[in-house]
DRENDO-1510 file (C-alpha; in Angstrom, 1 decimal, always signed):
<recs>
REC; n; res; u; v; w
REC; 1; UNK; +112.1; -149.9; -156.9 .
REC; 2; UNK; +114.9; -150.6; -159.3 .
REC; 3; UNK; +116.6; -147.8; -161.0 .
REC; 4; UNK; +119.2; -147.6; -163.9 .
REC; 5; UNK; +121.1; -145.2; -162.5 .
REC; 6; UNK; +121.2; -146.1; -158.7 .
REC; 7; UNK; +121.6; -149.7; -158.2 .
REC; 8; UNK; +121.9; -149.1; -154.4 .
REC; 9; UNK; +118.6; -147.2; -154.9 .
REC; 10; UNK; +117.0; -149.3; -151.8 .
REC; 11; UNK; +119.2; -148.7; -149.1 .
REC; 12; UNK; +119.8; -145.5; -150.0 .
REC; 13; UNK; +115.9; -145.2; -149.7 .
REC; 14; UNK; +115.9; -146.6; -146.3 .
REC; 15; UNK; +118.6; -144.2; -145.0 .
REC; 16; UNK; +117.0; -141.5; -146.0 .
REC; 17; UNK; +113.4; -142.5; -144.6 .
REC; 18; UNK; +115.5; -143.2; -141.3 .
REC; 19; UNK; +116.6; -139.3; -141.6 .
REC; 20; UNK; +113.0; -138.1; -141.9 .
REC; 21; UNK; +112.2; -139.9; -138.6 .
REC; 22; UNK; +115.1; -138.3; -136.8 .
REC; 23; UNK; +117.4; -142.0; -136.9 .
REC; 24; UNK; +119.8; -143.7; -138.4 .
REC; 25; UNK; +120.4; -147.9; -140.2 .
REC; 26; UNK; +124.0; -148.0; -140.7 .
REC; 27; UNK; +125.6; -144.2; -141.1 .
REC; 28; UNK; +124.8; -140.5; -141.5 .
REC; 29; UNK; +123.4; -140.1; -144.8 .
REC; 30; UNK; +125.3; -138.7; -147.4 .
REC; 31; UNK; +124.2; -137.1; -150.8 .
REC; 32; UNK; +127.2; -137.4; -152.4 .
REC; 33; UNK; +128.3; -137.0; -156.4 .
REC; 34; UNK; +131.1; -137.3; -158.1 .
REC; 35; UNK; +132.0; -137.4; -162.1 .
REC; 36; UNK; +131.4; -140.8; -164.2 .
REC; 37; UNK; +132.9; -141.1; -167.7 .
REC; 38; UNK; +133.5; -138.3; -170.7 .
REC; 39; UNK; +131.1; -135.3; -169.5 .
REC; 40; UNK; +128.5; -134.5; -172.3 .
REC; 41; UNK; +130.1; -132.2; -175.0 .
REC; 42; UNK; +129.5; -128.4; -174.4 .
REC; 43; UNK; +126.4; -126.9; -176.4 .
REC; 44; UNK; +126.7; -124.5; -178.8 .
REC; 45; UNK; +124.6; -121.6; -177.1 .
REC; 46; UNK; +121.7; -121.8; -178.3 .
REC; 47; UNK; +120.0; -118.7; -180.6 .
REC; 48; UNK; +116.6; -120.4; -179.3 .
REC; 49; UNK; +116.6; -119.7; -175.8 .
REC; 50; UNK; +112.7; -120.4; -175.7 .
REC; 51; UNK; +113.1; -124.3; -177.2 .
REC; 52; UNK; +116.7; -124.7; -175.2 .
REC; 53; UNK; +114.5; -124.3; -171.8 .
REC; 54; UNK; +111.2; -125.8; -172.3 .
REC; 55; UNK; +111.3; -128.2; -175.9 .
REC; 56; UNK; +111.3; -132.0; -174.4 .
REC; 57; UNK; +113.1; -133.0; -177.8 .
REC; 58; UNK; +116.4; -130.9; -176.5 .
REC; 59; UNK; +115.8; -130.8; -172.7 .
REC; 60; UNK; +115.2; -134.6; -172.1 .
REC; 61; UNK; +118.1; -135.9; -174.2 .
REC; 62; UNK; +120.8; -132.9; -172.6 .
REC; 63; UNK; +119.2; -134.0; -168.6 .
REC; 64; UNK; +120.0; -137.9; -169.5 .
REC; 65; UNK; +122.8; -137.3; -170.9 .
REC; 66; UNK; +124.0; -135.6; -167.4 .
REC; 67; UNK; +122.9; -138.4; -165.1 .
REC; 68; UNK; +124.7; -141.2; -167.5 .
REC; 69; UNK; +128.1; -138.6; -166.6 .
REC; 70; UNK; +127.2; -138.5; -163.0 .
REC; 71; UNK; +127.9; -140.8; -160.2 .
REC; 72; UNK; +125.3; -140.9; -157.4 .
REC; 73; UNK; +127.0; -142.4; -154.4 .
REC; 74; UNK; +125.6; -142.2; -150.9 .
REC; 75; UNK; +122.4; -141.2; -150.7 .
REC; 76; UNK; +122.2; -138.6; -153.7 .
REC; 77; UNK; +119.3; -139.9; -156.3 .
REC; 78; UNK; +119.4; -139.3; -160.0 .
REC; 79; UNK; +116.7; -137.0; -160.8 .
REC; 80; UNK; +116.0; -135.0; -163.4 .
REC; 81; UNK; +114.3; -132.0; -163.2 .
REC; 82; UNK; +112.5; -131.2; -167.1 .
REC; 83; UNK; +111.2; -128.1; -165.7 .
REC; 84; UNK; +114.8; -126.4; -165.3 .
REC; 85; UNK; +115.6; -125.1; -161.3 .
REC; 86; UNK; +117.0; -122.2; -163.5 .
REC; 87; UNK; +113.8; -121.2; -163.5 .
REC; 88; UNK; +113.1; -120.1; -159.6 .
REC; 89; UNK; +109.9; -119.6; -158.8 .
REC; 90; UNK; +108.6; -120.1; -161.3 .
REC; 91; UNK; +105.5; -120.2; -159.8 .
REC; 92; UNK; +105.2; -116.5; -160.5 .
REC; 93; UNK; +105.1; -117.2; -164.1 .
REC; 94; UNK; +101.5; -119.5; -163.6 .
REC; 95; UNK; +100.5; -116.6; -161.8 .
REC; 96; UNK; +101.0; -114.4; -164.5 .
REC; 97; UNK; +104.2; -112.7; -164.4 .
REC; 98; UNK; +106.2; -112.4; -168.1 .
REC; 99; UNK; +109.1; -114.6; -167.1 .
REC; 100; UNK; +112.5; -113.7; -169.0 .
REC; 101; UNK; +115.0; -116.3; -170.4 .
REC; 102; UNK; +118.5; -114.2; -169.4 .
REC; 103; UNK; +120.6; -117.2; -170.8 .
REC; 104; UNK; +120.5; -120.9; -170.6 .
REC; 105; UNK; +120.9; -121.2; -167.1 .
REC; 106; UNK; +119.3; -118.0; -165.6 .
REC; 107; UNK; +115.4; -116.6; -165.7 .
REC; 108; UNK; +114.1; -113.7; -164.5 .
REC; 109; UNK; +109.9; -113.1; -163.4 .
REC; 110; UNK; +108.9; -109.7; -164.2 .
REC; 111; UNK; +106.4; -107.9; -161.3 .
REC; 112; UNK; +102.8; -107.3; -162.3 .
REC; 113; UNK; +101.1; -106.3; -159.2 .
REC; 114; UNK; +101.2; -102.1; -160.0 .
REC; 115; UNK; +99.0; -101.3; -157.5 .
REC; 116; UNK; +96.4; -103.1; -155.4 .
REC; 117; UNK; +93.4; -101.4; -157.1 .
REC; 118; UNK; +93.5; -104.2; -160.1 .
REC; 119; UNK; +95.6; -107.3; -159.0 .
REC; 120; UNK; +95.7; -110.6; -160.8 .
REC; 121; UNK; +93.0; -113.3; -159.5 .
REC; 122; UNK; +96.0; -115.4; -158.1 .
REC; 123; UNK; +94.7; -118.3; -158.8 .
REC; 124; UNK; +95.3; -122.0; -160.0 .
REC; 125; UNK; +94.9; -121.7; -164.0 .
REC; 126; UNK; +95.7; -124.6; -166.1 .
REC; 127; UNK; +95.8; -122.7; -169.4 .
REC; 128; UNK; +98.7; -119.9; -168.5 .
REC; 129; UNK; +101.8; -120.6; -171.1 .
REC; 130; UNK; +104.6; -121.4; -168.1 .
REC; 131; UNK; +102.2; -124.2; -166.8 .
REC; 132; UNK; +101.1; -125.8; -169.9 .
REC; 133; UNK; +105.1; -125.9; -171.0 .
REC; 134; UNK; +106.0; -127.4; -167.5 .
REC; 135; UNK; +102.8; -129.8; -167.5 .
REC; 136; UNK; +104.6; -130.7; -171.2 .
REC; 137; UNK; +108.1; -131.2; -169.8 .
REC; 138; UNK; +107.1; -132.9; -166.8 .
REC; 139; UNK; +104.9; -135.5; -168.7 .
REC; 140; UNK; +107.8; -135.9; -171.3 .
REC; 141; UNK; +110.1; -137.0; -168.7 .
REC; 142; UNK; +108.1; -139.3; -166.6 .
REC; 143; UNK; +107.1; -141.8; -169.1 .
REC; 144; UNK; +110.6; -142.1; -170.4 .
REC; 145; UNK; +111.9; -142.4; -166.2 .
REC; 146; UNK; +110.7; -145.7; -165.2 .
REC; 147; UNK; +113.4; -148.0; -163.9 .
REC; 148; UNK; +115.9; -144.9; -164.8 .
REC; 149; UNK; +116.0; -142.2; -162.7 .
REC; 150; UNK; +113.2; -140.2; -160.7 .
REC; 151; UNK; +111.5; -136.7; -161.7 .
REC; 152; UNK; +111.9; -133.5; -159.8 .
REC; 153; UNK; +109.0; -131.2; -159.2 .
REC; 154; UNK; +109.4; -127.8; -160.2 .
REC; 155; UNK; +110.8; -125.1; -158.3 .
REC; 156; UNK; +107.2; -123.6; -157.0 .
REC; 157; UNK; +109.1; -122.1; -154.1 .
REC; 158; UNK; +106.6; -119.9; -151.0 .
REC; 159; UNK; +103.7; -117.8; -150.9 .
REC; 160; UNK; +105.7; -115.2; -149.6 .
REC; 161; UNK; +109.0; -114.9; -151.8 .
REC; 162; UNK; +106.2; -115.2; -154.7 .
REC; 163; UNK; +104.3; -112.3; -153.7 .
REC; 164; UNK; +107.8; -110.2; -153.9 .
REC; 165; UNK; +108.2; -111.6; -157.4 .
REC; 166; UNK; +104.6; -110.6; -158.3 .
REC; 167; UNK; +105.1; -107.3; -156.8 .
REC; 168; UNK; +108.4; -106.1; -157.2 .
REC; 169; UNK; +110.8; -106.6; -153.5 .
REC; 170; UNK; +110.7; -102.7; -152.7 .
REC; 171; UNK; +107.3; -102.1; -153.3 .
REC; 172; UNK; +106.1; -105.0; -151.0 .
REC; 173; UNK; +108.2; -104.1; -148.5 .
REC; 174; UNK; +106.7; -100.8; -148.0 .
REC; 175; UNK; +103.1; -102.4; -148.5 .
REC; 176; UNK; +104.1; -104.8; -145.6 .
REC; 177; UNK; +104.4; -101.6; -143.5 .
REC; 178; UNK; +101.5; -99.3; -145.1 .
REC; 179; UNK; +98.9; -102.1; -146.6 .
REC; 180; UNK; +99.5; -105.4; -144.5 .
REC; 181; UNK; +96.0; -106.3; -144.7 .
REC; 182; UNK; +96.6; -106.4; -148.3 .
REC; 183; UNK; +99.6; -108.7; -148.5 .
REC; 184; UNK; +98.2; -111.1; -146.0 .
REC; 185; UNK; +95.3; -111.4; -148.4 .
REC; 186; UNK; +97.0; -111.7; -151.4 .
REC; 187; UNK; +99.2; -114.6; -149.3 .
REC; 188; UNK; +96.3; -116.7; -148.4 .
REC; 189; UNK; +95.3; -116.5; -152.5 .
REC; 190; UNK; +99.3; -117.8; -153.5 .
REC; 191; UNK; +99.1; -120.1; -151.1 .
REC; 192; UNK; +95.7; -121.8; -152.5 .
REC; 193; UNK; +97.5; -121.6; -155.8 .
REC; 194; UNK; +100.2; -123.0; -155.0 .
REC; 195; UNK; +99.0; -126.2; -153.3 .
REC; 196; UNK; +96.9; -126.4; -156.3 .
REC; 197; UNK; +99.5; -126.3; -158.8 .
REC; 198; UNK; +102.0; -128.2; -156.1 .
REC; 199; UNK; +98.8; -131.3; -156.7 .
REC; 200; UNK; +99.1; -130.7; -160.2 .
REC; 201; UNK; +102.4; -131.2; -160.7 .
REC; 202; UNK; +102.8; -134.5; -158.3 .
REC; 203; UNK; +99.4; -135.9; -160.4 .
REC; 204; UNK; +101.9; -136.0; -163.9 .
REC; 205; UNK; +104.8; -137.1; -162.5 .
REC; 206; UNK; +102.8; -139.9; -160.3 .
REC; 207; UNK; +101.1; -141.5; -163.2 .
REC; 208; UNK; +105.0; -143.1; -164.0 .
REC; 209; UNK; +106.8; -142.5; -161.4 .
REC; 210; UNK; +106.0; -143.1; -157.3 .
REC; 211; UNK; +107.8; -140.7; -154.6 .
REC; 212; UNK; +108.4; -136.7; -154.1 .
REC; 213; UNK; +111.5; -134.9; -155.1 .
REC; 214; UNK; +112.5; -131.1; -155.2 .
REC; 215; UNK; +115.1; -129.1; -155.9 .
REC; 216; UNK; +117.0; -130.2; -153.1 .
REC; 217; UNK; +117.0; -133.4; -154.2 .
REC; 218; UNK; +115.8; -135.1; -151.0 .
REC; 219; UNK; +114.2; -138.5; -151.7 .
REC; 220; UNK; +110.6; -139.3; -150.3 .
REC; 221; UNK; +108.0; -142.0; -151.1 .
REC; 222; UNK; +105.5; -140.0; -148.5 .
REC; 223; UNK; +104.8; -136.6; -150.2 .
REC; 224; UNK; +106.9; -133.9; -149.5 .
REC; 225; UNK; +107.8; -130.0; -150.4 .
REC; 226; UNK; +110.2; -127.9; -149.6 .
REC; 227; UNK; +109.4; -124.6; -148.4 .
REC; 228; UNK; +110.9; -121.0; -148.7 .
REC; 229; UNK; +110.5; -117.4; -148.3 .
REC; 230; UNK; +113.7; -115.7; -149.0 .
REC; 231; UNK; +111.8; -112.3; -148.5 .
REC; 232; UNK; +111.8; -112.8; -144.9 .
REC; 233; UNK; +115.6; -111.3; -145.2 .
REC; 234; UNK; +114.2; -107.9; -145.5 .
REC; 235; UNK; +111.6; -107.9; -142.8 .
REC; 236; UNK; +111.4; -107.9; -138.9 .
REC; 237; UNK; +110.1; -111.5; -137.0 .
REC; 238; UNK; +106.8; -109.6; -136.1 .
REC; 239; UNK; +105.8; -109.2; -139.8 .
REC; 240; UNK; +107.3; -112.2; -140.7 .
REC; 241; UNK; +104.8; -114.2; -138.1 .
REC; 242; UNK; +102.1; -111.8; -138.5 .
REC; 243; UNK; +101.9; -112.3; -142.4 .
REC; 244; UNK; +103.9; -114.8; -143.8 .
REC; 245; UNK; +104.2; -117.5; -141.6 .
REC; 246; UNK; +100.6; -118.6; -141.5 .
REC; 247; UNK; +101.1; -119.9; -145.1 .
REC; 248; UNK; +103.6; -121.7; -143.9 .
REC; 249; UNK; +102.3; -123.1; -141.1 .
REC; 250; UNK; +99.3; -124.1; -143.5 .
REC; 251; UNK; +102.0; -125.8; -145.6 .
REC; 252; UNK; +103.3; -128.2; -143.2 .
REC; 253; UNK; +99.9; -129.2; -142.7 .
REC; 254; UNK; +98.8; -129.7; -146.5 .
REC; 255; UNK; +101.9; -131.9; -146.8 .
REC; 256; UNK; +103.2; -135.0; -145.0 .
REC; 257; UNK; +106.8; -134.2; -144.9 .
REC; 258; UNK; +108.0; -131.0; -145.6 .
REC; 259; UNK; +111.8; -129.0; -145.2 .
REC; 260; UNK; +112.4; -125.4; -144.9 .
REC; 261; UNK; +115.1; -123.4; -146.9 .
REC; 262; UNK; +117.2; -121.4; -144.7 .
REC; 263; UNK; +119.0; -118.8; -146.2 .
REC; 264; UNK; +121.7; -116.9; -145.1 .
REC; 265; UNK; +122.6; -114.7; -141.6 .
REC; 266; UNK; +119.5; -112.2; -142.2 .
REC; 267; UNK; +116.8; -115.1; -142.0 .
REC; 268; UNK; +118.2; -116.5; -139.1 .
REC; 269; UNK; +116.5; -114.5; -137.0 .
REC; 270; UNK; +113.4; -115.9; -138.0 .
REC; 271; UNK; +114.3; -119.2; -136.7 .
REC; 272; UNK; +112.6; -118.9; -133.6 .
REC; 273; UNK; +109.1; -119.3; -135.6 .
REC; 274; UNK; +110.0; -121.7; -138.1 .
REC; 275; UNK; +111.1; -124.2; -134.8 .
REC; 276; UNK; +107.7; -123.4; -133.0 .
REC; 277; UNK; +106.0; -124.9; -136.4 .
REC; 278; UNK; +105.0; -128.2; -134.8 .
REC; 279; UNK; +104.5; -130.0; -138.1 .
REC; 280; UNK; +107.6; -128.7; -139.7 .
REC; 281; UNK; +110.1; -131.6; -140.3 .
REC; 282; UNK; +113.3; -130.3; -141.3 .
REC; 283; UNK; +115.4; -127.2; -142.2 .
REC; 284; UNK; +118.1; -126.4; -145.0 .
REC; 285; UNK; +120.5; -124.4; -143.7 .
REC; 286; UNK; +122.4; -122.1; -146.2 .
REC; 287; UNK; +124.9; -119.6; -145.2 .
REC; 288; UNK; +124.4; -117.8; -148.3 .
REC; 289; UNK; +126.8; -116.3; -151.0 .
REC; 290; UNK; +130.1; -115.5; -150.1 .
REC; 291; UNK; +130.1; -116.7; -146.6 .
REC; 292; UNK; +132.0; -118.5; -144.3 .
REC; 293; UNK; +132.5; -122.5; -144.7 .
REC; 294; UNK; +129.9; -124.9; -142.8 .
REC; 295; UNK; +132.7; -125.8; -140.6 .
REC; 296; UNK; +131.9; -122.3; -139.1 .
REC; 297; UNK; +128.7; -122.3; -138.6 .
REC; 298; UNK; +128.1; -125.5; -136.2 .
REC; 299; UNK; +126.3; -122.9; -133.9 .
REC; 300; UNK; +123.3; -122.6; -136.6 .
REC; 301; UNK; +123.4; -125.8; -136.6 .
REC; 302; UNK; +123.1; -126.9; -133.5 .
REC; 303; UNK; +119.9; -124.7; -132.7 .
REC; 304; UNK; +118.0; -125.9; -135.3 .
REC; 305; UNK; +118.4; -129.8; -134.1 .
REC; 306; UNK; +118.1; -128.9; -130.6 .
REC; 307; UNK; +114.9; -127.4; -131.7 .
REC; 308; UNK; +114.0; -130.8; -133.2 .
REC; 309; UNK; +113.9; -130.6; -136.5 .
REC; 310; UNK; +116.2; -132.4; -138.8 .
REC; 311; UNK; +118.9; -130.4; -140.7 .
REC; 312; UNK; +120.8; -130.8; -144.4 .
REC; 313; UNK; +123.3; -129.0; -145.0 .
REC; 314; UNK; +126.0; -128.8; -148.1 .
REC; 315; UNK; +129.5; -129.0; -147.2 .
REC; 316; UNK; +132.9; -129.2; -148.4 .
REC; 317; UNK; +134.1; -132.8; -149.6 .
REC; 318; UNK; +137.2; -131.8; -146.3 .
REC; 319; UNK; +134.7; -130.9; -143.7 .
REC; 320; UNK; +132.6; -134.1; -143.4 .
REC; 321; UNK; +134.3; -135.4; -140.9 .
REC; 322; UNK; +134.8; -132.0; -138.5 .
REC; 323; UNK; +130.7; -132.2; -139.1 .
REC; 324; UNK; +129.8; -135.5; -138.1 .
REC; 325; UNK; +132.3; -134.7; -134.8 .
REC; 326; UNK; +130.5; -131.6; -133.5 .
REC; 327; UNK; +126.7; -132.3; -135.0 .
REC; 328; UNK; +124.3; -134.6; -133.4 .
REC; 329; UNK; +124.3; -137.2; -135.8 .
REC; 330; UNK; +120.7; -138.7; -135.5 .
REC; 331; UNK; +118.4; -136.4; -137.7 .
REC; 332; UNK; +121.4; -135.1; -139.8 .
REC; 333; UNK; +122.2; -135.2; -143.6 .
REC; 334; UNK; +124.8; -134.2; -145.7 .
REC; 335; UNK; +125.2; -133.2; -149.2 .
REC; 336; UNK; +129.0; -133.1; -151.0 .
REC; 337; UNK; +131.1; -134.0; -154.5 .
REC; 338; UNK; +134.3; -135.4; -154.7 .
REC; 339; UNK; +136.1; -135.6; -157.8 .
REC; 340; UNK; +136.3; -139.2; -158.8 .
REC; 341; UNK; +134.3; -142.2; -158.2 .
REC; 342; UNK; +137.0; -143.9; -156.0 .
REC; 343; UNK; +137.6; -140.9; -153.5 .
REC; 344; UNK; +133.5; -140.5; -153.4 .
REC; 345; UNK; +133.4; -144.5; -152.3 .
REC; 346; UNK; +136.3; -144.2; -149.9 .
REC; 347; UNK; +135.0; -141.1; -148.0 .
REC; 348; UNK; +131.4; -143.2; -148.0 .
REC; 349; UNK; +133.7; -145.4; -146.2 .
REC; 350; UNK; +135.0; -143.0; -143.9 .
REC; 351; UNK; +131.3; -141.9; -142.6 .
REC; 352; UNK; +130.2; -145.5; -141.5 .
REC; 353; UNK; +133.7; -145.9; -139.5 .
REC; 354; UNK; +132.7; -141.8; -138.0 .
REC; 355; UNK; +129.5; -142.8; -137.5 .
REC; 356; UNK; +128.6; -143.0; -133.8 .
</recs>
């Protein structure tokens, strides 16, 4: 496949099919972007907030005119991504929940789950508002992306961290203690939804455009999802495993390749399970907001590809090289920016001599 945008796009492709099989071609893979040309002019903000997020006319032109002012070196892929990843889970919004524009980068899902008495039927619904204007988007950008750039799938996120949008965190949090039975059931209902919707969205984008891409921006021509459940943070490995990870496991199984999302120091306790998932691929580590560089947490690291699963991980343009000295290297990929597009081919340069 050619691409406008990635000339290299190829053996970038090849690298990163190597990383999903736990080798390597040439060098580590590296998603790596830097700055190409006069950045787009700054938009007026806009007094539409509806249009700015979900009109093709204005999102389309804005997203190409980013990836023109981007260089993707390395393994990074231009994608765009018509259904914004501004809007986080936005799964909760096909599911019902009233989903609030804050401003044109931030959304917010409003709960809806009161009580259990009279939930919402949870299920896959093509005529909800959210997933008519993301079947809209999506369609919009695929037939213009052929022999351009790829389309990213929209943030649909995990059963679980849906469920605490659909109910509010607090509340489930005392229903995963007082109503579990109730949770696990409404679980097993997102998580048909979601694969549902998941299907949905991978049948628009595949009538123009082959492959899988989320938000993490991981290339695959086999199908692949990442998975989350941020919730996790606030509950013990017992409830985690007894309610939550079953979807998950479930995941991994509906998908070919699939990559967990990792999320800071609280959730790392629930790594344990998540290696024990036999058909789990790969984890994203993220030390979360405010924490220490990924130069400090090797130790995370480390665990999760002795546990044999591959690992991505953002870092620092200055740590690539302390990385690739203390991390296994087979199974391993990087994401950075440097700040011009000669210091992003030079450190390219760099890995292949530091790769072992």
């Amino acid at each position: 496949m050619q691409l406008e945008h990635k000339p290299d796009f190829e053996d970038a492709s090849r690298r990163i099919d190597a990383w999903w099989a736990g080798q390597i071609v040439d060098r580590v893979p590296v998603m790596l972007t830097a700055p190409r040309g006069a950045s787009s002019r700054e938009q007026v903000p806009p007094s539409d907030l509806l249009r700015h997020w979900t009109d093709p006319e204005l999102v389309i032109p804005r997203a190409e005119g980013a990836l023109a002012t981007t260089y993707f070196a390395g393994e990074a892929m231009p994608v765009m991504y018509p259904v914004s990843t501004g809007l986080v889970a936005i799964l909760a919004g096909y599911l019902g929940c009233r989903v609030r524009l804050l401003d044109t980068r931030t959304s917010w899902a409003y709960p809806i789950i009161d009580d259990w008495d009279h939930p919402p039927t949870l299920e896959f619904d093509p005529e909800t508002e959210w997933w008519r204007r993301s079947a809209k988007l999506l369609a919009a950008a695929a037939e213009r992306a052929p022999g351009r750039y790829l389309v990213g799938l929209p943030d649909l996120n995990g059963p679980g961290e849906i469920l605490a949008r659909l109910r509010g965190t607090e509340p489930l949090c005392f229903d995963v203690v007082e109503q579990p039975d109730l949770v696990r059931e409404a679980t097993e209902k997102i998580t048909l939804a979601w694969y549902r919707y998941y299907e949905a969205c991978v049948g628009i984008v595949h009538q123009h455009v082959p492959g899988s891409i989320t938000w993490m921006g991981i290339w695959s021509m086999t199908p692949a999802v990442d998975l989350q459940c941020d919730f996790s943070c606030m509950i013990s490995p017992e409830a985690f495993n007894s309610l939550f990870l079953p979807s998950i496991r479930r995941q991994t199984e509906q998908v070919a390749r699939t990559i967990y999302h990792l999320d800071g120091p609280d959730a790392v306790r629930h790594l344990p399970a998540l290696l024990d998932l036999p058909e789990l691929d790969a984890i994203q580590w993220v030390p979360g907001a405010g924490a220490l560089p990924m130069s400090r947490w090797t130790g995370v690291c480390r665990t999760i590809m002795e546990g044999g699963k591959r690992l991505y991980i953002a870092c620092d343009e200055d740590e690539v090289e302390f990385l690739l000295s203390e991390l296994p290297q087979k199974g391993l990929l990087l994401r950075t920016s440097c700040r011009s597009v000669e210091e992003a081919d030079a450190l390219l340069e760099n890995v292949a001599r530091w790769t072992r």
